[in-house]
Every structure is written in C-alpha cells, then in structure tokens.
Backbone bond lengths (Angstrom), bond angles and torsions (degrees), N, CA, C in turn:
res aa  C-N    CA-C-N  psi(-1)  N-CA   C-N-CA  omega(-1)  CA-C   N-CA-C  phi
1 X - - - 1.434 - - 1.528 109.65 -
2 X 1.193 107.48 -44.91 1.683 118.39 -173.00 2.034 105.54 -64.50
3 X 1.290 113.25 -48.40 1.384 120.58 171.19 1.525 103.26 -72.05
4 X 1.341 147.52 19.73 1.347 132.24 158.35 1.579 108.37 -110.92
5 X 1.544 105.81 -43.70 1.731 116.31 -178.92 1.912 88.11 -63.45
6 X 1.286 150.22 -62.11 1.004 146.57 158.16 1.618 114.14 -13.23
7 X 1.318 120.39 -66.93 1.794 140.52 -169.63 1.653 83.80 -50.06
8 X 1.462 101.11 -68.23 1.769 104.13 -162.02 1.707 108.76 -64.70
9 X 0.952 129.07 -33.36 1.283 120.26 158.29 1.439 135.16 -41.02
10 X 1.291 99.84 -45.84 1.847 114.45 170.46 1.102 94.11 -88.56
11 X 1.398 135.73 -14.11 1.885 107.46 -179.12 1.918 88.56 -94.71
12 X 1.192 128.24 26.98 1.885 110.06 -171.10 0.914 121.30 71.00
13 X 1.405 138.79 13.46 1.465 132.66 179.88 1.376 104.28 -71.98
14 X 1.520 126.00 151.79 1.546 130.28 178.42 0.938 88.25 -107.65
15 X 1.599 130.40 -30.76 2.598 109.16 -171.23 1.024 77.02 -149.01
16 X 1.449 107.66 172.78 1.901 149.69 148.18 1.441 88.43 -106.93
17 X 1.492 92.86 133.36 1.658 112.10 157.18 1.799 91.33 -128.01
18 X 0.979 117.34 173.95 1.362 141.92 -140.65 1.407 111.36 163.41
19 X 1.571 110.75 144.58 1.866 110.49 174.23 2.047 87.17 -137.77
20 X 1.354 85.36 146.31 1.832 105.01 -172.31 1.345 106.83 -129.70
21 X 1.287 136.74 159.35 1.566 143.18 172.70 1.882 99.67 -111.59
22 X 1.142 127.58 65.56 1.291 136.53 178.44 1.458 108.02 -44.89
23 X 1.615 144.08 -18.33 1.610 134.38 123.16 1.237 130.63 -19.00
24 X 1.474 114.94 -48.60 1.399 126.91 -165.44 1.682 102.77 -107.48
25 X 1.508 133.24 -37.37 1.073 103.40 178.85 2.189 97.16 -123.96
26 X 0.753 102.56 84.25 1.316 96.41 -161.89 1.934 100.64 -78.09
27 X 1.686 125.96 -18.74 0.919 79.83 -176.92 2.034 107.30 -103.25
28 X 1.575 117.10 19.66 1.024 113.84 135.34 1.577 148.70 -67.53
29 X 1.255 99.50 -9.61 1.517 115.87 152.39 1.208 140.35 -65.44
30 X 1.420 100.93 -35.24 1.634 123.63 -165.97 1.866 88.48 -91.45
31 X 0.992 123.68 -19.25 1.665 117.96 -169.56 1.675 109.71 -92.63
32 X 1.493 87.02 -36.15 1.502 104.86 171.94 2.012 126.37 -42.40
33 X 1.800 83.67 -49.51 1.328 107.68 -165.29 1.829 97.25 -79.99
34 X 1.809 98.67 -33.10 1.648 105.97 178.62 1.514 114.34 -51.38
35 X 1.191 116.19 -45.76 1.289 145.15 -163.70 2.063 109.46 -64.54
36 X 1.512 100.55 -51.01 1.180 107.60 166.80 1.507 106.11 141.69
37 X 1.531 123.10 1.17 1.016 123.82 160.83 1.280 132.84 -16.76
38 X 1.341 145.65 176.77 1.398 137.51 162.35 1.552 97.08 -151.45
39 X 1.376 110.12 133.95 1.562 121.09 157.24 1.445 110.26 -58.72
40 X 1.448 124.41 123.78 1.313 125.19 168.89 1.802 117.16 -107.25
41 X 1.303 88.80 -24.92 1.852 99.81 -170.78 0.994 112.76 -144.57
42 X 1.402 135.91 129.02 2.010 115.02 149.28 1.793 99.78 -121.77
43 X 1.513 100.42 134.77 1.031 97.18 -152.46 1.669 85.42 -132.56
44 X 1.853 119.65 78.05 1.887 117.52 -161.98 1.051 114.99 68.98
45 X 1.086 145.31 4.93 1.473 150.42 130.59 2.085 100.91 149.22
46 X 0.972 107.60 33.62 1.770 99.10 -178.08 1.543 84.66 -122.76
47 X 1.236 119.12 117.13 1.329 150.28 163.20 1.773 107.53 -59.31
48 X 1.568 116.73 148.17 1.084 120.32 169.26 0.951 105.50 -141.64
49 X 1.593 123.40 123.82 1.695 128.76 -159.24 1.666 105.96 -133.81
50 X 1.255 106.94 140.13 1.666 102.51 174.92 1.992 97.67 -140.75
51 X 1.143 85.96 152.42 1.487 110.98 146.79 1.585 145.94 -121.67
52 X 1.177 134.74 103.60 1.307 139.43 160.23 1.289 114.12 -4.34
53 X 1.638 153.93 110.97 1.060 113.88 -174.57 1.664 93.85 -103.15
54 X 1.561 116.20 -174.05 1.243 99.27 169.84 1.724 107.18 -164.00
C-alpha cells in the first residue's frame, strides 16, 4: 500500500479513492482507516474511501 500511495505521488496524483466491502475484509478496512483513509460513502455496505495525497 505504502509503495503505491508513494508511485502516485511521483506520478502527481492529489488522492486515491478506492471502494471496499468492510463485511468481507474488515481487517483491511480497519488499516485503511489506520493509515489515514477517510469514509466518503456507504452505499449497502461497499464503502468509498479517499485520501488527499500530499
């Protein structure tokens, strides 16, 4: 995870958005949110999470 938020940084990216099923992988969720993630949506249980990058 750390070598991709890294990749997109040197390629100019400003966020990662991403959508997760926090049912099914909950404790990739919980690392997500560790990490600095932010809940943006739940839309029936599929999560939509971004980060700012910077």
């Amino acid at each position: 995870m750390n070598a991709m938020l890294d990749r997109s940084r040197k390629l100019g990216f400003k966020e990662v958005t991403f959508t997760t099923k926090p049912s099914v992988m909950s404790i990739g969720y919980g690392l997500y949110q560790r990490m600095g993630f932010e809940e943006v949506s739940n839309t029936e249980g599929t999560v939509s999470m971004r980060m700012e990058l910077k």
